[in-house]
C-alpha positions in Angstrom: 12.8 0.6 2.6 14.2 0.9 -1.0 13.9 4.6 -2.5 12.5 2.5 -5.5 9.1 2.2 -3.8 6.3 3.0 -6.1 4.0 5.4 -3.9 1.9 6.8 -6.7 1.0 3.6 -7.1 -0.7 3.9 -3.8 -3.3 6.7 -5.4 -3.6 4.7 -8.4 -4.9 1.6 -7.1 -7.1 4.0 -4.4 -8.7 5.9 -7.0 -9.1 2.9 -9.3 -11.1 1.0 -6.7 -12.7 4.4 -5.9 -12.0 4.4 -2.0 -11.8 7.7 -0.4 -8.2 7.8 2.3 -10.7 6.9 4.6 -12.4 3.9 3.2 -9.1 2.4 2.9 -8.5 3.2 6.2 -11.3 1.3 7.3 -10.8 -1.5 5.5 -7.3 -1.7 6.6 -8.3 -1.6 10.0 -10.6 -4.7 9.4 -7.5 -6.8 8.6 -5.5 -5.5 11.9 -3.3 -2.6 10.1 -4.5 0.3 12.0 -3.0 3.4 10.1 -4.7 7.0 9.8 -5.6 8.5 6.5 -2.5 11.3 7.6 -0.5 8.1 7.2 -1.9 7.2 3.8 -1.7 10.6 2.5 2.0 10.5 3.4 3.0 7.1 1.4 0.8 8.5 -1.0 3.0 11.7 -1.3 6.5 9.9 -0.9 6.9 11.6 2.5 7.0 8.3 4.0 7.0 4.7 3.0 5.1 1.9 4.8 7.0 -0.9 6.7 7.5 -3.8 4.6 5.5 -5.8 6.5 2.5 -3.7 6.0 2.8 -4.4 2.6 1.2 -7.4 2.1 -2.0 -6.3 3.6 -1.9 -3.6 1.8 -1.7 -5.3 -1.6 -4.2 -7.2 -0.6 -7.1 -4.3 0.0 -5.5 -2.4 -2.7 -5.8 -5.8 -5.1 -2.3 -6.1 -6.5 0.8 -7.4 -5.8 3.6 -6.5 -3.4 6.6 -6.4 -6.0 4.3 -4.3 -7.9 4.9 -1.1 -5.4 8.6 -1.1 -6.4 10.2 0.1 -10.0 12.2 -2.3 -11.7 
């Protein structure tokens, strides 16, 4: 994974759609990505950075694009 990856962006979107970690857990989890809310909290911290092909699932509960979570 590039070290350009946007993880605040991660919050961001979170907050914006006002899900708790664990709401978007859950919703993940409805479209087959089963993650924890340790996991989130991780991507959301830099820590870590999810597999690219989590990505576009997670745009698409997070409503935004994949090139979006990566700085130009």
């Amino acid at each position: 994974m590039p070290n350009n990856f946007r993880h605040e962006l991660l919050k961001q979107r979170r907050e914006y759609l006002e899900l708790s970690r664990l709401d978007l857990v859950k919703r993940l989890y409805e479209k087959s990505l089963d993650v924890t809310a340790d996991t989130i909290q991780s991507w959301e911290e830099g820590q870590t950075c999810p597999d690219a092909d989590k990505l576009p699932v997670l745009a698409e509960v997070l409503k935004c694009k994949v090139h979006e979570f990566y700085s130009s």
